[in-house]
C-alpha positions as CSV (number, residue, x, y, z in Angstrom):
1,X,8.7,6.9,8.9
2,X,9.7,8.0,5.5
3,X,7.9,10.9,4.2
4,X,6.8,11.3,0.3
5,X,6.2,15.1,-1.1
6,X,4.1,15.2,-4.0
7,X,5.3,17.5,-6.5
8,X,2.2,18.7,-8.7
9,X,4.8,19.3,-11.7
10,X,6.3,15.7,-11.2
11,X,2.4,14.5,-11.6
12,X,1.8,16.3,-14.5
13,X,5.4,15.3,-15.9
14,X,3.9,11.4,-15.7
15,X,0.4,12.1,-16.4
16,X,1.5,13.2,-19.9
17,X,4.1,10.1,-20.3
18,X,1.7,7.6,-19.2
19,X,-2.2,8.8,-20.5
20,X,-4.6,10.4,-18.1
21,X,-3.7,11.4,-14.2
22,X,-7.4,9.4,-13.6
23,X,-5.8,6.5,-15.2
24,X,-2.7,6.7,-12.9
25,X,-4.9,7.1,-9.8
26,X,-6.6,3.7,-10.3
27,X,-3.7,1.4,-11.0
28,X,-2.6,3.1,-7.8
29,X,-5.3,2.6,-6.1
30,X,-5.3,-1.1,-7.3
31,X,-1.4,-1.8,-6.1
32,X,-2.0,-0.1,-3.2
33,X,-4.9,-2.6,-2.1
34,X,-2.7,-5.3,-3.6
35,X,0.3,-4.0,-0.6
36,X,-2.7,-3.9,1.7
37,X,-3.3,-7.0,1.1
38,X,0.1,-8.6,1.7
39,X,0.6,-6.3,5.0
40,X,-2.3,-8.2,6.4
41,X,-1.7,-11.7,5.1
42,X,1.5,-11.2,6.5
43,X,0.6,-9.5,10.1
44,X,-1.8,-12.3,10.6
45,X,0.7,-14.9,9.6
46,X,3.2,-13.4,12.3
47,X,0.1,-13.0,15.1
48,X,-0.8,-16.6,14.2
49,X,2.1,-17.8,16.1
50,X,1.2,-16.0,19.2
51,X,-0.6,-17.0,22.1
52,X,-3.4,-15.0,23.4
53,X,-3.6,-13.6,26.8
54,X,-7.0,-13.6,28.3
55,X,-6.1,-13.1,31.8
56,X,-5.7,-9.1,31.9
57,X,-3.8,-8.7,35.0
58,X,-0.7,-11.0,33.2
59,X,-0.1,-7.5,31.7
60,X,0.6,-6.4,27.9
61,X,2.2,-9.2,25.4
62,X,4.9,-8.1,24.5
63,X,5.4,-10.1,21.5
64,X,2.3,-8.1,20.6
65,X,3.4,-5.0,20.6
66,X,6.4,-5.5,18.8
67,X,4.5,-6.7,15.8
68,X,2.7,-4.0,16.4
69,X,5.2,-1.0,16.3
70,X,7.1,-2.9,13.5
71,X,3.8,-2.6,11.2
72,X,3.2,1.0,12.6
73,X,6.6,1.5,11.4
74,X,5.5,0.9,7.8
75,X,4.8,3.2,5.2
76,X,1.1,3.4,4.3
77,X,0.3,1.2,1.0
78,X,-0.7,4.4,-0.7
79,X,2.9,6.3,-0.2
80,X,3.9,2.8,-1.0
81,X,2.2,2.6,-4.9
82,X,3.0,6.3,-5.5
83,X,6.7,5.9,-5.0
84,X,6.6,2.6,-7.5
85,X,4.9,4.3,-10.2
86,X,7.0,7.5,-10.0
87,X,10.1,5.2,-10.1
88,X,8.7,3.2,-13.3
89,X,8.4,0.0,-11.1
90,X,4.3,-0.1,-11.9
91,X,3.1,-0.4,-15.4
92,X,-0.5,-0.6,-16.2
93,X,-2.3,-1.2,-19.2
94,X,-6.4,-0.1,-20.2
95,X,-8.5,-2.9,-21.5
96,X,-8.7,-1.9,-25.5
97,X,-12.8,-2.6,-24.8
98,X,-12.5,-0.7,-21.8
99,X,-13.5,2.8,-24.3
100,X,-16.9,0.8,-25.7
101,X,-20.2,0.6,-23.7
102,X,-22.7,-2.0,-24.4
């Protein structure tokens, strides 16, 4: 698995290009549920297509487990959002209304 280091300068270095670090934090959050979301559309799409063993002593599926060390193998959505918006691949913007309050 690939490992991310956060660099509290590198943060700081976007915060200041892009608004406020809260800002970041929740269009991150956002993407990150967005990958989440596609992980599991995509792990159920792959289970879909195999069939369930109800007898225990058959033994493990194996076609399970694969699928299931190949999505292990995944970086976490998180790491996943972080890397695209210190690479410039996420852009946000703030709802001009989002300052007023009714």
């Amino acid at each position: 698995m690939e490992k991310y280091v956060i660099n509290p300068v590198e943060v700081r270095m976007k915060e200041s290009a892009k608004g406020s670090i809260y800002q970041s934090i929740v269009a991150m959050g956002f993407r990150a549920r967005q990958i989440n979301d596609d992980i599991k559309s995509e792990l159920n799409a792959r289970m879909a297509d195999i069939i369930p063993t109800t007898d225990e002593s058959e033994g493990v599926n194996q076609d399970q487990v694969s699928i299931s060390r190949d999505f292990d193998k995944l970086p976490k959505p998180t790491f996943i959002a972080m890397k695209e918006i210190f690479e410039d691949k996420l852009s946000f913007e703030i709802p001009k209304d989002a300052d007023k309050i009714d």
